[in-house]
N, C-alpha and C positions, 0 to 999 in steps of 0.2 A: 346583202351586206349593207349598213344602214352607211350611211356617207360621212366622210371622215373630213374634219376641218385642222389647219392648222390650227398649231396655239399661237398668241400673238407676241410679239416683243413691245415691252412696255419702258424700256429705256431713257426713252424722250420725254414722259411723262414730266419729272419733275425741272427739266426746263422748259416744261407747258405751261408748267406753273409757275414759272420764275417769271414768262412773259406778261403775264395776269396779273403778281405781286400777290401771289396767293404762293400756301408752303404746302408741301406735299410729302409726309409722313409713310415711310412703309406700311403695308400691311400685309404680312405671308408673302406670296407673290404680286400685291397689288397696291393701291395706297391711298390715302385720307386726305383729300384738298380742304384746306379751310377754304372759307369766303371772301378774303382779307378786305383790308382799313377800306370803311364805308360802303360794304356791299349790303345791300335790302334782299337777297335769297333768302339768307333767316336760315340756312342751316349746311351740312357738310355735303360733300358729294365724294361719292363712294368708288374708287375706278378699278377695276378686272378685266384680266382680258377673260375672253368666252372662246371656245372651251379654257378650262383650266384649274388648276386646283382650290383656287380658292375664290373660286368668283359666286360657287355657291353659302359657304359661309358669309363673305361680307355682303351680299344681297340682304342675307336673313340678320346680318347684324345692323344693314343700314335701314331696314322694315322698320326697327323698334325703336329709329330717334327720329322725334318730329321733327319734319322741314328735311328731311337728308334725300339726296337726288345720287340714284346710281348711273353709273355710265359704264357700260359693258364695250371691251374693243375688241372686235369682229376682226380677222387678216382679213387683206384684197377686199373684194365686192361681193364677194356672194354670201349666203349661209342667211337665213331666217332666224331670228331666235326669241321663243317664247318671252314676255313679261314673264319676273320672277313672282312670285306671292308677294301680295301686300303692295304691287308697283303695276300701274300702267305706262305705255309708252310716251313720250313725253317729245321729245326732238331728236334727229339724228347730225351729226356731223361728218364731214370726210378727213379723212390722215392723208396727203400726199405726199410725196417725194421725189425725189431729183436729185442728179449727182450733179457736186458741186464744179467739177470742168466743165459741165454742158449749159453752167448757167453764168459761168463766168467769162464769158465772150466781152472785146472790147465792142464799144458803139456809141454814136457820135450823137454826143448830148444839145442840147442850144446853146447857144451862146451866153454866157457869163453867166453858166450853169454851175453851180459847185456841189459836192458829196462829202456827206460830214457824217463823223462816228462819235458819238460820246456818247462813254461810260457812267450808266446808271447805276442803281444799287444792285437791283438784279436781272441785268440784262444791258446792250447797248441798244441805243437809241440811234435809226440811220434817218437823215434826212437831204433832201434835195432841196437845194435854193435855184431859185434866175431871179439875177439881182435882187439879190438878200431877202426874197419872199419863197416863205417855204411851198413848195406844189406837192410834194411825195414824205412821206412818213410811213416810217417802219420799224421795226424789234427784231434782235436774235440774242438768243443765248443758247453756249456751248456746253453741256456738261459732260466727260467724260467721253470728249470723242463726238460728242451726240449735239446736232446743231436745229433748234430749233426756230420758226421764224414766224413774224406775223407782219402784214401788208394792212396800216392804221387807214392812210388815206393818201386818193392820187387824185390828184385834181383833174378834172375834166376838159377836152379839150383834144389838137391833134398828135401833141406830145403825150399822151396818158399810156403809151404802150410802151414808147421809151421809154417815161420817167419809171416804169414798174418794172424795166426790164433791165432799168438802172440801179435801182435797188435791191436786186436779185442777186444783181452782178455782185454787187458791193456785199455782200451778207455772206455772198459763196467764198470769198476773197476770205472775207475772213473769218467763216466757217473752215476752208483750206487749214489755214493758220494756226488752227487750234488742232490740226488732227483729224475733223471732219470731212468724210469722203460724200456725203449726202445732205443737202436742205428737206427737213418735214417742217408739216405747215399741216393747222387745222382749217378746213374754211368749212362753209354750210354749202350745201350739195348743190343750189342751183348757181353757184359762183363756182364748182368745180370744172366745167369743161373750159371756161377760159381761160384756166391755166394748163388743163390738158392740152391744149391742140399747142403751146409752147413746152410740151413734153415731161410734163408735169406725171405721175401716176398717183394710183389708186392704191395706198399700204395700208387702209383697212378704216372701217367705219365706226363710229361713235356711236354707239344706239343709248339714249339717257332717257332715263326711266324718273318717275317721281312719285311718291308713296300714294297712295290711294286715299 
């Protein structure tokens, strides 16, 4: 019996794309990221989850415009999956996740440390000061329950684990807020385990492809 993969949920997609400032258009069960203001890609990228109903259609629809980059999303970690026609592989990313009480623990920041949230167009902007120099920068945005998050820049240093573990804090807080019961986060796979072993998982891979 040939091996059977889940299909993926693709929910959080378009506050992936709220993170970016890029827009994200239905497509059947999938959807159309633009490249938005000032990006040099030079063209769309195409997202499916694999297996699924229509990840082969927009494969074969994003084959026939130059510059379009698909991205197929894989559940968990395992499962192989061929390049479609007209696409070789290209880069992979990871999906992970985390429930938002396990990352909302309180912890003792440095002193005349402060945490601040403001609202962008599309998404909040979190950032960490010690005496009004920012150290940590980061994104979330909520859509529908669905909280997605991105980790911009932590400054280096023996505070790098708090200030990221302060920011987590703060994103799950108000991820909570909105309804959200879970933080996903896209990173690139050799920055994945340092957020595992803070109990981070593995909800499925990014495999992106780009036309031949």
């Amino acid at each position: 019996m040939p091996e059977q993969h889940e299909a993926p949920t693709l929910g959080w997609v378009p506050a992936w794309a709220d993170l970016q400032g890029r827009s994200a258009d239905p497509a059947g069960a999938g959807f159309i990221l633009d490249d938005g203001p000032g990006s040099a890609a030079g063209g769309q990228e195409y997202v499916a989850g694999w297996p699924g109903p229509d990840s082969e259609e927009l494969a074969s629809t994003a084959a026939g415009r130059p510059g379009a980059r698909l991205t197929l999303i894989v559940a968990g970690a395992a499962a192989e999956v061929p390049a479609p026609p007209g696409f070789s592989p290209a880069a992979e990313r990871l999906l992970l996740s985390a429930p938002t009480a396990q990352l909302n623990t309180g912890l003792d920041l440095p002193e005349n440390s402060q945490v601040a949230l403001a609202p962008m167009e599309t998404y909040d902007a979190v950032e960490i000061t010690v005496f009004d120099h920012p150290v940590a920068r980061g994104r979330i945005q909520v859509r529908d329950e669905v909280a997605v998050v991105a980790i911009l820049e932590v400054a280096e240093g023996p505070d790098q684990e708090v200030f990221t573990r302060a920011l987590f804090a703060a994103m799950a807080e108000e991820a909570f807020l909105h309804g959200a019961g879970d933080l996903n986060m896209v990173v690139e796979p050799d920055a994945a385990a340092g957020f595992q072993e803070s109990g981070w998982t593995t909800a499925g891979r990014l495999l992106g492809f780009a036309t031949e």
